[in-house]
N, C-alpha and C positions, 0 to 999 in steps of 0.2 A: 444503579449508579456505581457502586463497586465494579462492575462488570468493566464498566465505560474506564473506570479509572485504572484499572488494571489495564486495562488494551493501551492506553494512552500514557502511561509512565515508561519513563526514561530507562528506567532500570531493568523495566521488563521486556520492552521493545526489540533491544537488540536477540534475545533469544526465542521472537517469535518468527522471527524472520529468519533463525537459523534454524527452528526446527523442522523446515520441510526437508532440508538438505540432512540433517542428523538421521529423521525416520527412514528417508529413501536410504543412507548408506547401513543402517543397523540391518534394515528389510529386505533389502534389494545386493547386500556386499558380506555383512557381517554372520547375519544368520545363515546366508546356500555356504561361507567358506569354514565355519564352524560344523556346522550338518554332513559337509562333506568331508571333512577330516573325522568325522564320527563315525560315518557311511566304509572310509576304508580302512576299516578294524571289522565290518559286518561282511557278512555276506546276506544281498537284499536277493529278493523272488518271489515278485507278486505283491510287493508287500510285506510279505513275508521275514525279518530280520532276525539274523541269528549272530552273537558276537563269536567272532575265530580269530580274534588276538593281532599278531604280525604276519598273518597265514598269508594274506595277500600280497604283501610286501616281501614274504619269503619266494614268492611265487613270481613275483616280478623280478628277484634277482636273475633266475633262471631263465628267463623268458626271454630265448633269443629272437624273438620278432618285435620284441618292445625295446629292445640295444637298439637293432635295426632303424628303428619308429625312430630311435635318442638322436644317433648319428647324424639323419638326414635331419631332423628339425634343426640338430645343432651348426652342422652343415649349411644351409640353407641361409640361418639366422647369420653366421659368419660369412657368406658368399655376398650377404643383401649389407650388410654393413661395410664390407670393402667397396659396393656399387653406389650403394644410396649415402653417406654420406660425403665423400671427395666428392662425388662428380656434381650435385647438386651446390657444395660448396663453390665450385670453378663455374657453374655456371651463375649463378646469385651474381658473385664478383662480376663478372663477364657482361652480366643484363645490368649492374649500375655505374658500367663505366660510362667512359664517354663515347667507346665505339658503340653504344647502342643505343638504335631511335623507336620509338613506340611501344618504350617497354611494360605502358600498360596491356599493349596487346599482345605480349607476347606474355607475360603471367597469365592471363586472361587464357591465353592457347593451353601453356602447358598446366594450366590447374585443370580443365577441364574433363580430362580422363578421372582425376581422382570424387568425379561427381558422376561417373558412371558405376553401375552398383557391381560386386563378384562376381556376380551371377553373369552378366551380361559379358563382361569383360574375357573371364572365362570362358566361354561360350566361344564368345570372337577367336578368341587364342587357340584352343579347339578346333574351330574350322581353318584356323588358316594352318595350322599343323597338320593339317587331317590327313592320313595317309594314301587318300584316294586320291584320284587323278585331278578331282578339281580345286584341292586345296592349294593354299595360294602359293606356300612354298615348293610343293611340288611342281606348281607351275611353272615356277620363277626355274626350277630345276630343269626341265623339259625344254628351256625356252637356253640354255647352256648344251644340250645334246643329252642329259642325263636322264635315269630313270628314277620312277617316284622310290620314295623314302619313304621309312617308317617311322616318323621323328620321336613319336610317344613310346616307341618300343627300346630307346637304345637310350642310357643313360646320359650320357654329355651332350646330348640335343632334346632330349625331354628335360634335364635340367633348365639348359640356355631358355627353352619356352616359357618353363616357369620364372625365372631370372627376368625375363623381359616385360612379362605379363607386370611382374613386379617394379621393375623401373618402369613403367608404361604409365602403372596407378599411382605412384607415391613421390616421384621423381620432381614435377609440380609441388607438392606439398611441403618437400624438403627444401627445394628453391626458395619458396615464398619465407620459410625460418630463417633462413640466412641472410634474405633479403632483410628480417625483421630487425638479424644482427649486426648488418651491416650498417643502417639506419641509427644504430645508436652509437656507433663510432664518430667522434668528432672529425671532424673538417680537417680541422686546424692541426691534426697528428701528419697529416698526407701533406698539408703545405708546408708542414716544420721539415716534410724526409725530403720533397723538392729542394727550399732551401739548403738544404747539406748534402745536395746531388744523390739521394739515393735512388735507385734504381725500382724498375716496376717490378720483380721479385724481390729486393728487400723491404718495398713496404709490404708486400703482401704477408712477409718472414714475420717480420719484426712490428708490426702494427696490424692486420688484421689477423694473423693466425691467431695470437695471443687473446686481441680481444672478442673473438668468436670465440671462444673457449667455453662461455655460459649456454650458447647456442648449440653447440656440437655435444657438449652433454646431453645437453634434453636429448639432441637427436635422435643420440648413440643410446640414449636408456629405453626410449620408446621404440626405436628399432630392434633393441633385444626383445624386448614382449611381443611386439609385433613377429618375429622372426621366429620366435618358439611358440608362437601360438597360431600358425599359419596350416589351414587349413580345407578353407572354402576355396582357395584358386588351386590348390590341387583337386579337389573332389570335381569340380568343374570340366577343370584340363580333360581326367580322366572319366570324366563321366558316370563318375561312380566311386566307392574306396579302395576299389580293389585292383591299382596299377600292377603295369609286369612287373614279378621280382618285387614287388611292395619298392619300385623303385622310387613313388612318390608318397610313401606311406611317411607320416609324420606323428607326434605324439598325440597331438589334439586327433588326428585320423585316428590313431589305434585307440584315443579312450573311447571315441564312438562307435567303434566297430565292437568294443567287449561290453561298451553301457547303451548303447539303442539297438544294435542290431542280434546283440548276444545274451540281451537282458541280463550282464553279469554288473550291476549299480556298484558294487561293495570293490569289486576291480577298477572298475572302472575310477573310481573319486581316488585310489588308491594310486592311477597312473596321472591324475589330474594334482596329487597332491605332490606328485614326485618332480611335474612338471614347473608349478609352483617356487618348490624350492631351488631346482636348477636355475628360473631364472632371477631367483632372489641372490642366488649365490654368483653367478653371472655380473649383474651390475652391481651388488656389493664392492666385487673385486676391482671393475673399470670404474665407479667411482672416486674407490680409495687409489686406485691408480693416478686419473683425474686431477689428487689433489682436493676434489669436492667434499668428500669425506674423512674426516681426520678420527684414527683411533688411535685412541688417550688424552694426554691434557696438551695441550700447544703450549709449545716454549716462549714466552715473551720473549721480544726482540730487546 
């Protein structure tokens, strides 16, 4: 009867129902990010642990193929935030105007890449870059008088591959946010700017930049994690981790190249911890840029 009355009181209720979501995050979030900031202080082998202090992190200053790794993530992550947020934004607006008809089917179109898995997508973007005669670009090459390319081998068109690969999957995804933000803008802001004859760029100016603001956050936060943690569509592209020139080598690539394939664990959590704080420190800054975040006390008005 205790038993029955415990499940059933009010007071206890709300914390049984949160505590799947608490164990999953302490299990599943708290203890691999805690282990692994513990992990690169060690150096792990086999099992094996032995503490070496900031040996690892002294090791990573020097390591110029993990700068390399920095660059291109950081790179990458900046190239995909100039693409995926504007253009997705313009098109949102674009799909809830009045020039467009069946706009359920046209989210419908463009979410559907982002419900196809890396793996695959990868693959596709692979073949049709593929430097042989029957890939598709090289086709499309042949069919101008031109002879095939090597598109994976030459930086500014194995990037573009990767860049597209990535508005291909996520472009969809970002539409449908804006479309969300868009939705909650009133009516009545867009028939007050008619009334006072403004124009289709001042209300976009002046009424939806402003109030997509909350929306272009989120965007812009989860496209920095996304962008520095970007790793399966190049492994894919290139077949493996080891592109020319480590031209698509990125951070998440190198900490799998020195913790699965190099057995070096204690390096490895040490490039994953480094990773971490880059992109805490990353949206720290665009936040407090943002306006989202305020450091210190705010001044009453």
């Amino acid at each position: 009867m205790k038993v029955k009355k415990l499940l059933y009181s009010q007071k206890i209720a709300p914390y049984v129902f949160v505590l799947p979501f608490v164990l999953s995050l302490l299990i599943f979030w708290l203890y691999p990010l805690v282990s692994g900031i513990v992990m690169s202080f060690q150096e792990v082998s086999f099992g094996v642990t032995s503490w070496v202090g900031t040996a690892n992190y002294e090791k990573l200053a020097k390591d110029s193929i993990f700068s390399l790794a920095v660059m291109n993530s950081v790179a990458y992550m900046a190239l995909t935030l100039l693409l995926m947020v504007p253009i997705p934004m313009l098109l949102a607006v674009l799909m809830e105007s009045r020039l467009t008809k069946a706009r359920g089917v046209w989210k419908v179109i463009m979410y559907i890449p982002a419900l196809t898995s890396v793996v695959i997508s990868g693959l596709l973007f692979r073949l049709m870059f593929s430097e042989g005669e029957n890939g598709q670009m090289n086709v499309i090459m042949h069919m101008f008088g031109q002879s095939s390319f090597a598109w994976l081998r030459s930086r500014v068109t194995a990037w573009t591959a990767l860049l597209l690969l990535c508005m291909w999957r996520w472009t969809g995804v970002n539409v449908l946010y804006y479309v969300s933000g868009l939705k909650s803008i009133d009516n009545s802001l867009y028939e007050s700017g008619d009334i006072d004859g403004a124009t289709g760029w001042q209300k976009f100016r002046y009424i939806t930049l402003p109030l997509l603001k909350p929306t272009t956050v989120y965007v812009v936060t989860i496209s920095v994690f996304a962008g520095l943690s970007m790793f399966l569509e190049s492994f894919m592209l290139w077949a493996g981790n080891n592109s020319p020139k480590n031209i698509g080598l990125t951070i998440v690539g190198y900490l799998y190249k020195r913790g699965i394939e190099r057995n070096e664990m204690g390096y490895a959590c040490a490039v994953g911890v480094v990773l971490m704080v880059i992109a805490l420190i990353i949206n720290f800054v665009q936040l407090v840029a943002t306006g989202t975040f305020h450091i210190g006390k705010r001044k009453e008005d």
